[in-house]
C-alpha positions in Angstrom: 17.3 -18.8 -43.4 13.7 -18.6 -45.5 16.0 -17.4 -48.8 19.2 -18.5 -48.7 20.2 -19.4 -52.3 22.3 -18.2 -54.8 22.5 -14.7 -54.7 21.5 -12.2 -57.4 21.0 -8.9 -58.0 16.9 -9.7 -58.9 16.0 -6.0 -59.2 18.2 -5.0 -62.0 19.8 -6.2 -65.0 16.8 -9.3 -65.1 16.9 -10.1 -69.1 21.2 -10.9 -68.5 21.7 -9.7 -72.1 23.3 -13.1 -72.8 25.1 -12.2 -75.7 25.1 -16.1 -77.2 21.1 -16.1 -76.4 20.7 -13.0 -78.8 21.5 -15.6 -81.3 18.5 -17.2 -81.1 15.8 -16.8 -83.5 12.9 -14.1 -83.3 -4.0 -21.0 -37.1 -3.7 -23.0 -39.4 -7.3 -24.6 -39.8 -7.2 -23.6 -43.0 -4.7 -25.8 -44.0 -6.9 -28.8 -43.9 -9.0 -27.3 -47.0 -5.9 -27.0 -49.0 -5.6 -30.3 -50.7 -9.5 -29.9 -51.5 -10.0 -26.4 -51.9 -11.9 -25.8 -55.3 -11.4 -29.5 -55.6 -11.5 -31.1 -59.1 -14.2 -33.0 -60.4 -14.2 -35.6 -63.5 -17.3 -34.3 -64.9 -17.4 -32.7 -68.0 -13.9 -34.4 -68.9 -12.8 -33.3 -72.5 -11.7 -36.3 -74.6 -8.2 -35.1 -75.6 -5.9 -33.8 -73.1 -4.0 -30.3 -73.2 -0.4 -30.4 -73.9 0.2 -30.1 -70.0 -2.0 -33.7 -69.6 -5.3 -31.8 -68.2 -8.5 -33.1 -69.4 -10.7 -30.1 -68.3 -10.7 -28.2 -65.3 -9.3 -25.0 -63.9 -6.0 -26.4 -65.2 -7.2 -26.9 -69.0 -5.3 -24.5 -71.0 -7.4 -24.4 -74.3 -5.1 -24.9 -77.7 -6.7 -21.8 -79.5 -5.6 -20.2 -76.9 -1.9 -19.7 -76.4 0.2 -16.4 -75.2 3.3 -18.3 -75.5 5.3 -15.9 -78.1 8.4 -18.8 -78.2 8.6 -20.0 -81.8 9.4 -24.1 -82.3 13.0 -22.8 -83.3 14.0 -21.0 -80.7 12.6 -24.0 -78.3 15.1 -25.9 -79.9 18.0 -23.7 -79.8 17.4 -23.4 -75.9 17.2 -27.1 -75.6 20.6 -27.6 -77.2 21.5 -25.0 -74.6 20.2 -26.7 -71.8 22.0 -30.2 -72.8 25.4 -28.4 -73.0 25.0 -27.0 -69.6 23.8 -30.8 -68.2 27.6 -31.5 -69.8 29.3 -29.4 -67.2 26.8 -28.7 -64.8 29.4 -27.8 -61.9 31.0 -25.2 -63.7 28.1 -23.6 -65.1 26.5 -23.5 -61.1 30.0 -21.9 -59.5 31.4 -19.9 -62.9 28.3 -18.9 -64.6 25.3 -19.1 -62.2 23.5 -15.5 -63.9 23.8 -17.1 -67.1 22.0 -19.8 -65.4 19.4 -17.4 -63.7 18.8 -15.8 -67.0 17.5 -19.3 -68.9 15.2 -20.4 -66.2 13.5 -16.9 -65.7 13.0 -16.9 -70.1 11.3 -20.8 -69.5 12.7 -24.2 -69.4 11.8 -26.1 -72.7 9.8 -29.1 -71.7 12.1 -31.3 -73.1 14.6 -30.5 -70.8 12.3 -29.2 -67.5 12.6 -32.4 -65.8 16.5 -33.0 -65.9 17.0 -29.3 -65.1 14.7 -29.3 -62.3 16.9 -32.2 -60.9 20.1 -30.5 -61.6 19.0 -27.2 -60.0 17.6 -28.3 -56.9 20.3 -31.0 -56.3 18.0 -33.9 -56.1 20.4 -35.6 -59.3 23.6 -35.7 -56.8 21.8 -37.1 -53.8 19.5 -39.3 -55.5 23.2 -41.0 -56.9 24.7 -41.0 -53.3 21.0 -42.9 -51.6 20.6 -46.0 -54.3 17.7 -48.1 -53.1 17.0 -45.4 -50.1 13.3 -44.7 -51.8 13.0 -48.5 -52.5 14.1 -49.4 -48.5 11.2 -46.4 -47.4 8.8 -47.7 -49.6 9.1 -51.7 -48.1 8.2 -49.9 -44.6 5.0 -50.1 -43.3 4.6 -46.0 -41.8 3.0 -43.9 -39.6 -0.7 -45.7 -39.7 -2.0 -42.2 -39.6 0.0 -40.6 -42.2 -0.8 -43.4 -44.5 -4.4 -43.1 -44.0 -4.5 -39.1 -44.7 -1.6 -40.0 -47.5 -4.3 -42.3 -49.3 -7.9 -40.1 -48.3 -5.6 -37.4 -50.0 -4.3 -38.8 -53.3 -7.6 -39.3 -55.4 -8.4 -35.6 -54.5 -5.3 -34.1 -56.6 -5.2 -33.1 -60.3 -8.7 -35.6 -61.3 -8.5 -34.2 -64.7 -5.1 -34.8 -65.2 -4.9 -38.0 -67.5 -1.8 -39.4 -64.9 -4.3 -38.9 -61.9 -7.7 -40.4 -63.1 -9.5 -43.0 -61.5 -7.1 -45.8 -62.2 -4.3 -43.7 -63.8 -0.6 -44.6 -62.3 -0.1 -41.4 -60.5 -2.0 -42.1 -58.0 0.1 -44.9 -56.7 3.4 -43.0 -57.7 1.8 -40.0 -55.6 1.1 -42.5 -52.5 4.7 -43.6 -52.7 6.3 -40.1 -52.5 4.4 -38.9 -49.8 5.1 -41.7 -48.0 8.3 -42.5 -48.9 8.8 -38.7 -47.3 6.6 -38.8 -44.1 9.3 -41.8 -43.0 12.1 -39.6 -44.5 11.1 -36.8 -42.6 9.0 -38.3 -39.2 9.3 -35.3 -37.6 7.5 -33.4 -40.6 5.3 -36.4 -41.4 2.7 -35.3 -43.9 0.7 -31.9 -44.6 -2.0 -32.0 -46.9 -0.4 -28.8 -49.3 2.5 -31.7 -49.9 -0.2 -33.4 -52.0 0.0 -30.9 -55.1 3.8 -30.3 -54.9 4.4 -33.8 -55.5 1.8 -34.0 -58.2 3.7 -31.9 -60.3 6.6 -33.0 -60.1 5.4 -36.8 -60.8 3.9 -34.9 -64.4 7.3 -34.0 -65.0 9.7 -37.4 -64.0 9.4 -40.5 -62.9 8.7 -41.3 -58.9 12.2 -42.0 -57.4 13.6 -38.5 -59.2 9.8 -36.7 -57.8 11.0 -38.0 -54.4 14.3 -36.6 -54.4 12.9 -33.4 -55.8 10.3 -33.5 -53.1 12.8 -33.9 -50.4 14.7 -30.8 -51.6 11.6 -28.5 -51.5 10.1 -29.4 -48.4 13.3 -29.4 -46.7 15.7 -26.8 -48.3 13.8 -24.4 -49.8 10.6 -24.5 -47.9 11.7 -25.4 -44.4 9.5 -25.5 -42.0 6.4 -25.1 -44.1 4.9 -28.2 -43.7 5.9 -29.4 -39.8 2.7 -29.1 -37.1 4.0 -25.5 -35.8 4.1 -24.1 -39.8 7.1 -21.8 -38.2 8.6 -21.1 -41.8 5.9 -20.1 -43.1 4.7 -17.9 -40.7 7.6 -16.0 -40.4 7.6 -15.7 -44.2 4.0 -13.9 -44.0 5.8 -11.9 -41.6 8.6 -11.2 -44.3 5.7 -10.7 -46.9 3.7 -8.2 -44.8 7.2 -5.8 -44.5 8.0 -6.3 -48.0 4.5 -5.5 -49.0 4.5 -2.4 -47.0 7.6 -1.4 -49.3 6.7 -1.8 -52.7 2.9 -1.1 -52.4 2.5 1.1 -49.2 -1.2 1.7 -50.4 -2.2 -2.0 -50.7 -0.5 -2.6 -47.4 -2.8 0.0 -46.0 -5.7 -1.2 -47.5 -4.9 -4.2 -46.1 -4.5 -3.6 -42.8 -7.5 -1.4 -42.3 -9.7 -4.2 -43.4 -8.2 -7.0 -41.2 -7.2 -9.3 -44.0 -4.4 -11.9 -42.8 -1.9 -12.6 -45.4 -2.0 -16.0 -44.4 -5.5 -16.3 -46.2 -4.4 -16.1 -49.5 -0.6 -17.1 -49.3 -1.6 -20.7 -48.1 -2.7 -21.4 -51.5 0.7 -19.3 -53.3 3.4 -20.6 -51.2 3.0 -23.9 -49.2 1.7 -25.2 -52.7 4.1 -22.9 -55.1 1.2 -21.3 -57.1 0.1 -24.8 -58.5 -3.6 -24.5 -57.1 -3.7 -21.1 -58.0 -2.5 -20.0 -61.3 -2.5 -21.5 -65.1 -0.7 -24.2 -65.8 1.6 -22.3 -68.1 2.3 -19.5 -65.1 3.0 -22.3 -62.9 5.7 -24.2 -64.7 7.4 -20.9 -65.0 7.6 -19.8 -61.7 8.8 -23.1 -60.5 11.2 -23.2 -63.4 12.7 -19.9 -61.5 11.9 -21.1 -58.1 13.6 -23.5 -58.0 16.9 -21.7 -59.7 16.5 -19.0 -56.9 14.6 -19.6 -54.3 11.6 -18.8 -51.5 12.3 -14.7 -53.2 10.6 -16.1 -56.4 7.5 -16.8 -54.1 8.0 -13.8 -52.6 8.1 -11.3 -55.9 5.6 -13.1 -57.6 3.0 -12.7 -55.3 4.2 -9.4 -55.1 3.7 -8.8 -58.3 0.1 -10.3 -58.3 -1.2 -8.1 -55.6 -0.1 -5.3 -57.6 -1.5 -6.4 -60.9 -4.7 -7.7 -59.0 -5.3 -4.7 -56.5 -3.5 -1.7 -58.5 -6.0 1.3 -59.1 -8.4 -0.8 -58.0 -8.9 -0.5 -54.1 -11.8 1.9 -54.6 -13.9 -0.9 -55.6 -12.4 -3.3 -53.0 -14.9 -2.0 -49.7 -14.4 -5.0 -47.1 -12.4 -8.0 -47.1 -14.1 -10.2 -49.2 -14.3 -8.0 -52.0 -10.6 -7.5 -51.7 -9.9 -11.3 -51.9 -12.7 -11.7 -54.5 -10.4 -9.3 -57.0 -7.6 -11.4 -56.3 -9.6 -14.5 -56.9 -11.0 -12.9 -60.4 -7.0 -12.1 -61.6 -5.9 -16.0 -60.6 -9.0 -17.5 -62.9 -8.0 -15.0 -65.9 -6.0 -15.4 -68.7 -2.5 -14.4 -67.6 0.9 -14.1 -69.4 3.6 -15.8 -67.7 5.7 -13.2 -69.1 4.2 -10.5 -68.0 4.0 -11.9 -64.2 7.5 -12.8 -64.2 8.7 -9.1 -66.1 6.5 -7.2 -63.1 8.0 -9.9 -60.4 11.7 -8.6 -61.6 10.6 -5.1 -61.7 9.7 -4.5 -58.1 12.9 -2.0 -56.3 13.7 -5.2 -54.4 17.8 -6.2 -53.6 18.8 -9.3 -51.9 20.0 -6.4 -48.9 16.4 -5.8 -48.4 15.5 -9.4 -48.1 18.3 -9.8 -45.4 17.1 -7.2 -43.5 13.3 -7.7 -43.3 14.2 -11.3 -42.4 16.4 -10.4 -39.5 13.7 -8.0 -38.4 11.0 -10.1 -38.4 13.1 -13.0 -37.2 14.0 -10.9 -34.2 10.5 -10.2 -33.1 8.9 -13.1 -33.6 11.7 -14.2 -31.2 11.1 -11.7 -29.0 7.3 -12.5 -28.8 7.9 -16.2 -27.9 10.1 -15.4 -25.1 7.9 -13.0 -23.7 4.8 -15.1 -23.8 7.0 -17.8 -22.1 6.9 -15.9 -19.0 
C-alpha cells in the first residue's frame, strides 16, 4: 500500500495541544530531465554559504530574509525534547506516536534532524543489524551501466551547495549511495530522481546512515517509484487526481478541460519529495513530516500548493501552460513553511478517505491491465 504508515487523524486536531510543548517559550520521458531540470550552475557563486550550505542558486535562502518565527530558545527547548525521546525511542513510537507527529509537523531542530530522521524511518535499527553491508556493496564492481549514469549524474546535483562543488566530498559520498543501492536493489537499479534524494540526506549525515535512509525511502515509503514500470507512482497520480477532485472540484475541472497530466508536475513533487521544487526551508519541513507519516504528506502538500497556487486564480490560467506557469511562479516565491504545512493539515481529508481512493484506483488500474492483456 502507497500510505501505509502510522495512522492519524491528519485532518483534525493537527497542533496536538501538547500540553508540555505549551511550556516552551513565545511515459515517463520526462523522467530523464529530472536530475537536470533547471540544472544548477556555479556561476555567480556567493562567497559565504547560507545556513543550509548553498552558495547561490535557486536553493540560496538569503539571511535578511527569514520567515522562521522560532526563537533560539524555544530551538533549544525542542532539542532537549528530541534527545529525551532518542532515550526511549520504542516507547515514544508504540505509546506516544501523536506526540511524536505533533514535533515533526512544528520542525525538527537541525541539531537533532539527522538522528531523528534515522530514528523515524528505521534506518538506525537496520543499519545496526547490516555492519559492513554498505562497505561489502561498495567493494563490488556494479551494473556497468548504472555506474556510468550514477557518475554522468552526480556532478549535476546541488553545484552550489559547498558539499557538492567541483571537488567537494559529496560527490564521491553521493556516487557511493547510489551505488551502493542499485546492487542493494538490482531489480530497481538506478533512476535519475534518486540523485537529489540522496543529496539531501548526505547534507544531513554521514554516507553509511544516507544509505540506510535511502534504502527506507525508495523501498518503504516510495515503492515502486523508481523501478522501469514507475507502477507506484503512477497509481499515486491516480490517487492524487480522485483526491484532487475532492478537495478542489474546480481545479480538478480546470484541469481536465485543458489536458494537463498530473504526472507533469508531480515528477518534480514526489519522486524527488519537493527538493527540486521548493525553498530549502519548505523542504526540510516537509521531509521532517514525511518521513514521520508517510506518501499522505506528499499527497496534502501538493494539495495544498495547487490550492494556494491556482485558488481564485483560474481565470487568468487560459491553456495549459499558463496553468503550469502559475504553479511555477508560487514554487520560485517566497513561501512560509508554516503556512504550507497549516493549509496541508487543513484540507477535509481522513485516513478513511485515503483507503478508499486507493482501493478504487487500485482496482481499475487492475482492471485495465487485464483487459488489455486480452
Amino acid at each position: 500500500m502507497a500510505y501505509a504508515y502510522p495512522e492519524d487523524e491528519m485532518a483534525t486536531n493537527h497542533h496536538d495541544n501538547d500540553s508540555d510543548d505549551n511550556t516552551e517559550p513565545s511515459r515517463m520521458n520526462h523522467v530523464a530531465n529530472i536530475g537536470s531540470a533547471n540544472c544548477d550552475t556555479e556561476e555567480g557563486m556567493g562567497v559565504i554559504a547560507d545556513k543550509y550550505g548553498f552558495f547561490g542558486g535557486p536553493y540560496y535562502t538569503d539571511p535578511e530574509i527569514s520567515l522562521s518565527k522560532v526563537d533560539s530558545a524555544t530551538i533549544r527547548y525542542r532539542e532537549v525534547k528530541w534527545i529525551d525521546m532518542f532515550a526511549d525511542w520504542e516507547k515514544w513510537m508504540s505509546k506516544r506516536f501523536d506526540k511524536v507527529k505533533g514535533r515533526c509537523r512544528k520542525g525538527i531542530p537541525s541539531a537533532v534532524r539527522s538522528r531523528a530522521w534515522q530514528y523515524l524511518c528505521g534506518a538506525q535499527v537496520v543499519l545496526e543489524n547490516n555492519p559492513g553491508r554498505f562497505e561489502e556493496y561498495l567493494r563490488q564492481t556494479g551494473d556497468p551501466v548504472n555506474i556510468e549514469a550514477i557518475k554522468k549524474d552526480v556532478t549535476r546535483q546541488y553545484p552550489q551547495h559547498e558539499m557538492f562543488t567541483l571537488g567537494g566530498f559529496g560527490r564521491e559520498d553521493l556516487l557511493s549511495v547510489l551505488k551502493a543501492y542499485s546492487i542493494h536493489s538490482p531489480a530497481v537499479g538506478y533512476s535519475q530522481a534518486q540523485a537529489p534524494i540522496a543529496g539531501v540526506l548526505l547534507m544531513n549525515m554521514p554516507a553509511e546512515q544516507a544509505f540506510w535512509c535511502f534504502v527506507a525511502i525508495c523501498d518503504k515509503y516510495l515503492p515502486g517509484y523508481y523501478d522501469p514500470t514507475m507502477e507506484g507512482f503512477l497509481l499515486d497520480c491516480d490517487i492524487y487526481e480522485g483526491l484532487l477532485k475532492k478537495t478542489s472540484r474546480n481545479i480538478y475541472k480546470h484541469i481536465k478541460k485543458h489536458k494537463i497530466e498530473h504526472y507533469s508536475y508531480m515528477m518534480n513533487w514526489f519522486l524527488c519529495v519537493f527538493c527540486r521544487s521548493l525553498p530549502w526551508d519548505c523542504v526540510l519541513r516537509i521531509w521532517d513530516m514525511f518521513l514521520c507519516e508517510g506518501v499522505k504528506v506528499l499527497f496534502r502538500v501538493s494539495l495544498a500548493l495547487m490550492k494556494m497556487a491556482l485558488g481564485g486564480k483560474l481565470k487568468q490560467c487560459t491553456n495549459d501552460e499558463s496553468t503550469l506557469a502559475q504553479l511555477e511562479k508560487l514554487q520560485k516565491g517566497l513561501l512560509d513553511p508554516d503556512v504550507i504545512i497549516e493549509e496541508s493539515l487543513k484540507l477535509p481529508l481522513t485516513e478513511r478517505d485515503f483507503e478508499k481512493e486507493h482501493h478504487k484506483r487500485l482496482r481499475k488500474r487492475r482492471r485495465t491491465t487485464a483487459e488489455a492483456a486480452h
